[in-house]
FIDRENDO-776932 format. One record per residue: residue in one letter; x, y, z of N, C-alpha, C in turn. Coordinates in pm, whole numbers, plus 32768, in hexadecimal, padded with zeros to 4 digits. Layout:
BEGIN
AXYZXYZXYZ;...
//
This chain:
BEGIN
X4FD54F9ECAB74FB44F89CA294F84500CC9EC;X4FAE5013C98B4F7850C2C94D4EF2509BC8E1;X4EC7510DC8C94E6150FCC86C4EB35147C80F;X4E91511CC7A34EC5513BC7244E5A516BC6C0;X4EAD51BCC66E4E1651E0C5FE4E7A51FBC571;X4E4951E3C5214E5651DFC48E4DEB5211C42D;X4E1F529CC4104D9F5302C3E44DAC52E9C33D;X4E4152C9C2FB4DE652A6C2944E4D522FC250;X4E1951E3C2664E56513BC2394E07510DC1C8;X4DD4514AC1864DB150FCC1014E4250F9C092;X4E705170C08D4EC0513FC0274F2C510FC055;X4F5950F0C0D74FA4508FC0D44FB5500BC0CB;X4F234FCFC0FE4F0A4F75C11C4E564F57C126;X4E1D4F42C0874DAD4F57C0614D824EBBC05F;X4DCF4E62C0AE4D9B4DF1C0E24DDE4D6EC0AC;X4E6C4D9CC07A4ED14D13C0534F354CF2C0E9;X4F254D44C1154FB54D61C15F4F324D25C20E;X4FCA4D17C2854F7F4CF6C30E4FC74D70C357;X4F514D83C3A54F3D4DEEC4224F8C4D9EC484;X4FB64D33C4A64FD94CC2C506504E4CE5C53D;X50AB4D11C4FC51264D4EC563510D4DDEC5BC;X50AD4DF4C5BA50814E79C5FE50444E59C6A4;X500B4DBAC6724FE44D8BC6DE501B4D91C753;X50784D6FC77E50C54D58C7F450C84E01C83F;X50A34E59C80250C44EDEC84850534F10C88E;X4FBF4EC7C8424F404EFDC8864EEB4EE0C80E;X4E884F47C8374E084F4DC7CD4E2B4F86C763;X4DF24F7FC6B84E144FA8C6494D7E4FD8C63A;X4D65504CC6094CFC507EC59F4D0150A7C537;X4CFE5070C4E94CEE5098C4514C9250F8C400;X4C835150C3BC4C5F51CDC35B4C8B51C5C305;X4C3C518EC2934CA05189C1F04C9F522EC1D8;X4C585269C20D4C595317C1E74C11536DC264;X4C7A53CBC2764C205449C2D24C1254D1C2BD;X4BBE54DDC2B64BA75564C26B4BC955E1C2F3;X4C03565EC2F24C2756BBC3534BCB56ACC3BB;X4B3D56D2C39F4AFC56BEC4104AD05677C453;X4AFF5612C4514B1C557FC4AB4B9F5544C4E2;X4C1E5596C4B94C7A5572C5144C78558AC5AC;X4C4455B4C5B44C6255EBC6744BF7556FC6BD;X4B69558DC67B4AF754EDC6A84B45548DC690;X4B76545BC61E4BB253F2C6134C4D53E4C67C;X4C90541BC6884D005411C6E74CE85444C749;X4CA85460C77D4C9654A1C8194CD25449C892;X4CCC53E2C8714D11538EC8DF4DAE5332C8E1;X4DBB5356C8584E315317C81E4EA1530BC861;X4EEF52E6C8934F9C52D5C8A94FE352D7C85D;X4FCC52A9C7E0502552BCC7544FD752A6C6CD;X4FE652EBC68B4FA15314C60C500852F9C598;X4FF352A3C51D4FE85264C4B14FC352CDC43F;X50085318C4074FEF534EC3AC50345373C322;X501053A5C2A2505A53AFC22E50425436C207;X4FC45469C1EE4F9A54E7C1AC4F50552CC21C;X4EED54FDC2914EE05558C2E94F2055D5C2FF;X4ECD5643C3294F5456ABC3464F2E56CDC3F4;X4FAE56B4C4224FAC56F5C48F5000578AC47D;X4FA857B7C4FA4FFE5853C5204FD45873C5A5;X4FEE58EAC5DA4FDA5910C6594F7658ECC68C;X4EE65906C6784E615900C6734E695866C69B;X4E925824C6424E58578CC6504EA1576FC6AD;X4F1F5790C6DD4F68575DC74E4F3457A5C7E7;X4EF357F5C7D04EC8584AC83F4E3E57CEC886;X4DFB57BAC80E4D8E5766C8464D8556CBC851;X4E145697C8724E44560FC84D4E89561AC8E4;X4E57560DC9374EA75617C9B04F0F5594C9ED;X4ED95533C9B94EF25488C9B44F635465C94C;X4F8654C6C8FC4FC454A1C8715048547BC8AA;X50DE545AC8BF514B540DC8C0517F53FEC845;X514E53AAC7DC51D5538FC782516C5382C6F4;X518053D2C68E516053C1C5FA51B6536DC59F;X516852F4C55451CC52ACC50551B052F2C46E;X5207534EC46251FF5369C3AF51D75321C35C;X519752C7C33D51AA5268C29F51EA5274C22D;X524952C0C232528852DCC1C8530F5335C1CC;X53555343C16053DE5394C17F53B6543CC1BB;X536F5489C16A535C54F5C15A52EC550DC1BF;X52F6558FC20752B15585C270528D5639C290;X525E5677C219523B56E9C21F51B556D3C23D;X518B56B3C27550D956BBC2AF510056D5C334;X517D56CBC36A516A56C5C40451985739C407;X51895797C46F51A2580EC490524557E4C529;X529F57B6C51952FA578CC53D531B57DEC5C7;X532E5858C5C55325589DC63052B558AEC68C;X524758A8C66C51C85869C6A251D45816C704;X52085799C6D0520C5725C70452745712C742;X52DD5720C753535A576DC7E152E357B5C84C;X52D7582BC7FF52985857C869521E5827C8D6;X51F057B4C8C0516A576BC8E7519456E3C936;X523156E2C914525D565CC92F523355E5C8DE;X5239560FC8595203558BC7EC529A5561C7BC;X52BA5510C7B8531A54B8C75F5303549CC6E1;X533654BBC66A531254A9C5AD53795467C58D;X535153E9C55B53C053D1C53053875361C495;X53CA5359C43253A9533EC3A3540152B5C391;X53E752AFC30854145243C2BB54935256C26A;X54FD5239C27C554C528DC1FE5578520BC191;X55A2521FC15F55C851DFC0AF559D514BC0B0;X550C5139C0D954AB50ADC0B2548350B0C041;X5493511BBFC8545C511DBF3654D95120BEE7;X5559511CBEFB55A4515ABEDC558B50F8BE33;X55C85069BE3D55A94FEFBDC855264FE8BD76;X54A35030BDC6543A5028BD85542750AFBD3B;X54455124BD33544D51B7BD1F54B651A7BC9B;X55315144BCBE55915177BC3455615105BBFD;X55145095BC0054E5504BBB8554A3508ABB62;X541A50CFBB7653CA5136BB4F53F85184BAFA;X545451F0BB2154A8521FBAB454DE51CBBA11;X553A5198BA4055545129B9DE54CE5117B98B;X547C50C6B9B253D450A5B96A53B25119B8FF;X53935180B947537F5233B90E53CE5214B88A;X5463524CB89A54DE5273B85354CC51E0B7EA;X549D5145B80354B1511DB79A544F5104B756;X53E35116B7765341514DB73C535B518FB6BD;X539851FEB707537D5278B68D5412523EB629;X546A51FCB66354C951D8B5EC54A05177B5AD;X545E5109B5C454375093B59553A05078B583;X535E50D3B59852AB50E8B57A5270507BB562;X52835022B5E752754FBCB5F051BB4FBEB601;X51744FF3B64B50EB5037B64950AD5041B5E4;X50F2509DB58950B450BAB51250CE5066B4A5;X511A4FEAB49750F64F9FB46850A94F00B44E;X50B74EF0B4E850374EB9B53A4FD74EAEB507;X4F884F5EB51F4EF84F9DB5164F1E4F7CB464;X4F514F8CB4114F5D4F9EB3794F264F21B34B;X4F874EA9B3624F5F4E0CB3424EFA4DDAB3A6;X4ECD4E0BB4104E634DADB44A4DAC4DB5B40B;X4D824D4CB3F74CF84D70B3C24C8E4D5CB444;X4C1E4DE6B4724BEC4DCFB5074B7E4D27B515;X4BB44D21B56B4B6E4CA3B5A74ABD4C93B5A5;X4A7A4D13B59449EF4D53B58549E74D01B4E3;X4A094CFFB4944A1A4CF0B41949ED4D22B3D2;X49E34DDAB40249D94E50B3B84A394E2BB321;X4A124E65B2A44A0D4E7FB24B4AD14EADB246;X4B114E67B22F4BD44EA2B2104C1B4E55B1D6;X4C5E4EA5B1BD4CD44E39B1584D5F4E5DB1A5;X4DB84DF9B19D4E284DF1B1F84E8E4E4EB189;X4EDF4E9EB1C54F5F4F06B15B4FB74E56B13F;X4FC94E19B173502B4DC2B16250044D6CB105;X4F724D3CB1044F3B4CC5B0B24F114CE4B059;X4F064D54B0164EF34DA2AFAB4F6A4DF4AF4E;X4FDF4DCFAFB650734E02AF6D50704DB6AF1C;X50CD4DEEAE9751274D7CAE0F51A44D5DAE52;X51DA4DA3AEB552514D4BAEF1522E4D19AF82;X52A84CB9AF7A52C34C90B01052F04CE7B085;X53224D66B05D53274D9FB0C752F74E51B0A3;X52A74E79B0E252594F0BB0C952844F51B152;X52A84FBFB134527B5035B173527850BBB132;X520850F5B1A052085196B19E522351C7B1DF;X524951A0B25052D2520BB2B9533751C5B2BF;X53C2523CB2A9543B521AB2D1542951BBB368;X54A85157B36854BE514EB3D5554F516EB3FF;X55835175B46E561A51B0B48C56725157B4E4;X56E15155B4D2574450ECB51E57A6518EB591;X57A75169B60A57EB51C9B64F588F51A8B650;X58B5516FB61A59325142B614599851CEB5DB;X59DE5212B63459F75298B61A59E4531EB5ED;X59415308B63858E9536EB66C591F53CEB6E7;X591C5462B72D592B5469B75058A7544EB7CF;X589E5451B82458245442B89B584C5461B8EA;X581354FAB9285845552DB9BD57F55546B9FD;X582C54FCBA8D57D554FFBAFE57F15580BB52;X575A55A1BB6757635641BBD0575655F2BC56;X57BD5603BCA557B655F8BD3D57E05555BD66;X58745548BDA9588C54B6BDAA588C54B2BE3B;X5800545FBE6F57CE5445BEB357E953A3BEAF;X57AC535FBF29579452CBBF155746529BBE5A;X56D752EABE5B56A352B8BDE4572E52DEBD5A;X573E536FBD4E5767537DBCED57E2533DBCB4;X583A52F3BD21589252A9BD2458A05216BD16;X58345211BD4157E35177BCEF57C95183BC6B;X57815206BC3D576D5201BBC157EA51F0BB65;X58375212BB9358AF5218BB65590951CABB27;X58FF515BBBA9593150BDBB9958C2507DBB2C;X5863508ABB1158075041BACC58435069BA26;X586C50E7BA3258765117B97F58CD5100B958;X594C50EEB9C059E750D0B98159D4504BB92F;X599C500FB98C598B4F72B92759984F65B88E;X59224FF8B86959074FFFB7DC595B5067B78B;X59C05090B7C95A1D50D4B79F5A0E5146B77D;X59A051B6B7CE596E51F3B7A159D45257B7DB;X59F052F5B7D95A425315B7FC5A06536DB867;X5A26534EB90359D853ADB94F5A1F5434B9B4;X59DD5484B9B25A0E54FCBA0959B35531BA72;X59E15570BAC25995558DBB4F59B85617BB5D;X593C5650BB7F593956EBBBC7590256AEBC4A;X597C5701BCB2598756FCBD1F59E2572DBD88;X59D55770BDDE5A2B5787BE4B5A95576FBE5D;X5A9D56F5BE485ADB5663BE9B5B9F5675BE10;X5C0F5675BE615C6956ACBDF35C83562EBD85;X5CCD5636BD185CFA55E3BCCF5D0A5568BD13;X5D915582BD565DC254EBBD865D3A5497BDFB;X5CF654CFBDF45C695473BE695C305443BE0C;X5C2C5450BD785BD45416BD3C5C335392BD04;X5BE75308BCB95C24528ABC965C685294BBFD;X5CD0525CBBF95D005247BB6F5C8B521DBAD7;X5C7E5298BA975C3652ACBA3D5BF352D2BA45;X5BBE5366BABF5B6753C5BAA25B99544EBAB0;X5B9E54B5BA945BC0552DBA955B7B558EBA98;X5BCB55E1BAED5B51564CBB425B4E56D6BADD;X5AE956FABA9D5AB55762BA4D5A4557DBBABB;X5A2E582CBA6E5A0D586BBAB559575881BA52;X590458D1BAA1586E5899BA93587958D0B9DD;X5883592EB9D55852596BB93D58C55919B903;X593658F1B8F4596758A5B8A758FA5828B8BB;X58E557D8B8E75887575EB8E5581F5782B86C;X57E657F1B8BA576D57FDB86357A65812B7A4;X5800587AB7BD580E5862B73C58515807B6DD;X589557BFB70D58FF574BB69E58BA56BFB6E6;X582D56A1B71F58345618B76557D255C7B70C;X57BB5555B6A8575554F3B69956E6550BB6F3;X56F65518B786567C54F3B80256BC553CB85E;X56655556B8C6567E55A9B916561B5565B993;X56515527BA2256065515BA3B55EF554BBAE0;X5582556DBB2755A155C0BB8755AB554BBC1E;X55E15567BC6655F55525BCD05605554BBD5E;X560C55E8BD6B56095648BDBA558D564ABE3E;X559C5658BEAF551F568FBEFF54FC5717BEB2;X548A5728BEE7542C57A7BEC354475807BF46;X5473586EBF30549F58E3BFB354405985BF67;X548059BABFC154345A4DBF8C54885AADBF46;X55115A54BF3655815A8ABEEE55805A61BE31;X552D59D4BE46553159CDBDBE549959A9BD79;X545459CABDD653A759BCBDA953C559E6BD06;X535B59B3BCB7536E59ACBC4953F159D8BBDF;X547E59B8BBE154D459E9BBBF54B659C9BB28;X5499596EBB1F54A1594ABA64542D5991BA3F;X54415A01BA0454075A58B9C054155A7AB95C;X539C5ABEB90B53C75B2AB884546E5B2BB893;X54A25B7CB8AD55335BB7B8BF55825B37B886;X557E5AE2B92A55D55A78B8D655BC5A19B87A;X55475A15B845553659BEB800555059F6B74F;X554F5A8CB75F55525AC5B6F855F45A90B6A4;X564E5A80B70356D65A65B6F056F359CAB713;X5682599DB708569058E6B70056C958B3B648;X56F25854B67B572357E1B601569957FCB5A5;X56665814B51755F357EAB50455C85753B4EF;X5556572CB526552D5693B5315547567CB581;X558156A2B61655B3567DB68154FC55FEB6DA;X553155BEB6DB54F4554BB74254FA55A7B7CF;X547D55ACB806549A55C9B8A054475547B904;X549F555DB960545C54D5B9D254465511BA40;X53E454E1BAA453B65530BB00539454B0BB66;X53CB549ABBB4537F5406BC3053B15464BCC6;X53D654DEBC9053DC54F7BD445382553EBD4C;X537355E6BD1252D95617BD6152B25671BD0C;X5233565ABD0751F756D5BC8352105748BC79;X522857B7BD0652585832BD2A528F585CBCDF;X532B5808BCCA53775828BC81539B5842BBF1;X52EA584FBBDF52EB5878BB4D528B58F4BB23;X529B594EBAF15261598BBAB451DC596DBA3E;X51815935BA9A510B58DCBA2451065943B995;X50E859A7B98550AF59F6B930512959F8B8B1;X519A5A14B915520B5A1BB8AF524359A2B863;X521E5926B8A8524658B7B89B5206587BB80D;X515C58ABB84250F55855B7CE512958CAB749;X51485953B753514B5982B6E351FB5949B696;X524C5947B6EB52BA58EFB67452C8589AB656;X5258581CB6A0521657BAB61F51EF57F2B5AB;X5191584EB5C4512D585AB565515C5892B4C9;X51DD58E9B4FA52415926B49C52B058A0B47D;X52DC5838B4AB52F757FEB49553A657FBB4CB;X539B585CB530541A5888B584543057E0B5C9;X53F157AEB5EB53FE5726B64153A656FAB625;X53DC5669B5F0538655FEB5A753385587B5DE;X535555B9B669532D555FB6B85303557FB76F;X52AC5599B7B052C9558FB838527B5526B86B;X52DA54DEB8BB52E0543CB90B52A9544CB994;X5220548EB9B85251547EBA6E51F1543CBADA;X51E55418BB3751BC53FABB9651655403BBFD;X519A54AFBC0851885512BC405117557BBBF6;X50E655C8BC51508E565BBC35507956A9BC7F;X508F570EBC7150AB5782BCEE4FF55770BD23;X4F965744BCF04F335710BD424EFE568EBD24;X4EDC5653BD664ED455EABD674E3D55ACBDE8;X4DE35566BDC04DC45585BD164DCC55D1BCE6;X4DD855C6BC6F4DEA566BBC004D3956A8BBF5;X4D4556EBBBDA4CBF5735BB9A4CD85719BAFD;X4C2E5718BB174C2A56DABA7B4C595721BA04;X4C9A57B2BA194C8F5830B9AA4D4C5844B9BD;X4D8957D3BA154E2F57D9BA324E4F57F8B99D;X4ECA5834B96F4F065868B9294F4257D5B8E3;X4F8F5797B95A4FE9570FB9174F6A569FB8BD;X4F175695B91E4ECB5625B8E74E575658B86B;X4E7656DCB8244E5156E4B7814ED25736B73D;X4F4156DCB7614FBB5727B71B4FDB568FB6DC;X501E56CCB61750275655B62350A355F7B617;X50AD555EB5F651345519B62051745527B6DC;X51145504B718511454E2B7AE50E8545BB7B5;X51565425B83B514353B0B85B512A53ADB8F3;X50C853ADB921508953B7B99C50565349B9CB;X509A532EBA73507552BBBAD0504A5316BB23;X4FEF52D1BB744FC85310BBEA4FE0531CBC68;X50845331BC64509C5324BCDC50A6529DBD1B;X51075241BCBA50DA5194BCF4518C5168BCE6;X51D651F4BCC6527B51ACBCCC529D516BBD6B;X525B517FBDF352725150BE49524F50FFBE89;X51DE50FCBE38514450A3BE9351894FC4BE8C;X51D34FA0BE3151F44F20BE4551EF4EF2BE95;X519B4E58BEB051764E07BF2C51EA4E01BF76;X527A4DDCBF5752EF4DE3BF7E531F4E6CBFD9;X53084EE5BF8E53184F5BBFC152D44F5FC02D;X522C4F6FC02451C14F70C0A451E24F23C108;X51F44E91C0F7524E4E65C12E52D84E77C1A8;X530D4EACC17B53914EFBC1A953344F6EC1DA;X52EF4FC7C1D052C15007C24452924FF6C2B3;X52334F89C2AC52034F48C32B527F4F31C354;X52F34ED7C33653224E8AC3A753A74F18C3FC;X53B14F88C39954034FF6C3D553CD5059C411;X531D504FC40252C7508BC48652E1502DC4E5;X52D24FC7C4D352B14F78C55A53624F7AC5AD;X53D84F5CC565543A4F6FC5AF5477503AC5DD;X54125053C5BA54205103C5E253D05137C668;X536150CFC64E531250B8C6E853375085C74C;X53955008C74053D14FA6C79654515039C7CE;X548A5039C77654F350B5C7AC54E15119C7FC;X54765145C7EC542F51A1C84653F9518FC8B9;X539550FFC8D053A250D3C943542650A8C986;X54CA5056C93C54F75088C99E556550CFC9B3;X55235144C99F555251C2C9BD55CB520FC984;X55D451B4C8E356405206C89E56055200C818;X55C6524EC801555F5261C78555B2526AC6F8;X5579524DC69355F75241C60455A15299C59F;X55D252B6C549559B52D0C4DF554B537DC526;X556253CCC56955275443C5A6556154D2C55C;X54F954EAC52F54FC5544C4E1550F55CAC52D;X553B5643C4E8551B56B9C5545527573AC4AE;
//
């Protein structure tokens, strides 16, 4: 039976979800959070380690002598030092496309927020429940129907997705519906992509697209690519969407072509830190629509991680491991 440890399970499983399929392999310990200087006390005896944001690297594998097999919690798995863990005899192996349905509704949500300001007119007609002192915009209109923001129909819009990945290709299927007209920057040639999207290249997107939305991993090839530069030669009013990773943006440059009014909108998810600091660039720039990082978190999604840790463990005990990263 192995002992198991789980250094930081709060946000996966902050107490809706069951630990119960873990059972059958051994002992489970749970850590909704571990701070650096308690990974090694806390796992010192481990056989397999449960983790999402932990970082392993040499160091931690050096003093983990017991360690065997790490279950990623998640797709992305830059905390682990990969060669490390070869070298130590650790096995890594992750989650791959368990968000894929919950990540492009997310998107979708974003993109029809800011077209349909559905929020802001919410907050407009609702009077607070406190029964602070307000008057409703709606119950105080002379007509039946008021507004002060446009709203927008995407119905032969252009919307291009950066990077057709599992998600971005979902996103994909979701927009045709609305007839919106979509294009993809990507690798991947013409004929790989589905009837009714077309492959453009990145600065065309940016400049002739309604939305722009990113879908890309974060590498050291394109760490903050959307920058001053390109944004200078964006569509003006361009919508930007962001649910894969904050990196990939240039905060400083980003909040200032709001502010000029270069892009009328940024949608994201993501923050190159996270938490942000309170003085972040995005979060006093203005016309941002900011989640915290919750496009993946769905009970359904969390869900689907447990049960593709637990069949990544089973694989490994016997003896043809899945999902192994290198």
């Amino acid at each position: 039976m192995h002992h198991i440890v789980f250094l930081d399970s709060h946000a996966l499983n902050p107490g809706d979800l069951s630990w119960e399929p873990f059972s059958r392999f051994g002992t489970l310990t749970t850590y909704p959070r571990t701070p650096s200087h308690l990974i090694i006390e806390r796992a010192r005896d481990a056989s397999v380690i449960i983790t999402n944001k932990v970082h392993f690297g040499e160091e931690e594998f050096r003093q983990l002598p017991h360690l065997r097999l790490i279950l990623e919690a998640a797709t992305g798995y830059d905390n682990i030092d990969t060669s490390a863990a070869r070298a130590h005899g650790v096995t890594v192996c992750n989650v791959p496309a368990y968000s894929t349905l919950a990540v492009a509704q997310h998107t979708m949500a974003l993109l029809l927020e800011v077209c349909n300001q559905v929020g802001h007119y919410t907050r407009a007609i609702s009077i607070p429940a406190s029964g602070e002192a307000s008057e409703s915009y709606w119950a105080v209109s002379p007509d039946f129907c008021c507004w002060n923001r446009p709203v927008a129909e995407l119905t032969g819009k252009r919307i291009s997705i950066v990077g057709w990945g599992n998600i971005g290709s979902k996103v994909a299927q979701l927009l045709l519906p609305l007839e919106a007209e979509v294009a993809a920057v990507t690798s991947k040639p013409q004929e790989a992509l589905p009837p009714g999207v077309r492959k453009i290249t990145l600065e065309e997107a940016f400049a002739t697209s309604f939305a722009v939305t990113l879908h890309c991993p974060l590498s050291s090839t394109n760490r903050q690519f959307v920058d001053r530069q390109l944004l200078q030669h964006s569509r003006r009013g361009l919508i930007l969407i962001n649910t894969a990773r904050g990196g990939l943006i240039n905060d400083q440059d980003v909040a200032d072509a709001l502010a000029a009014g270069q892009l009328s909108a940024y949608c994201t998810d993501v923050l190159s830190q996270e938490p942000p600091a309170a003085d972040h660039p995005i979060l006093h720039a203005p016309n941002v629509y900011i989640t915290p990082h919750i496009a993946w978190a769905s009970s359904d999604a969390r869900q689907r991680i447990i049960d593709i840790m637990t069949a990544n463990f089973q694989a490994f005990l016997d003896g043809n491991p899945i999902n192994v990263v290198s």
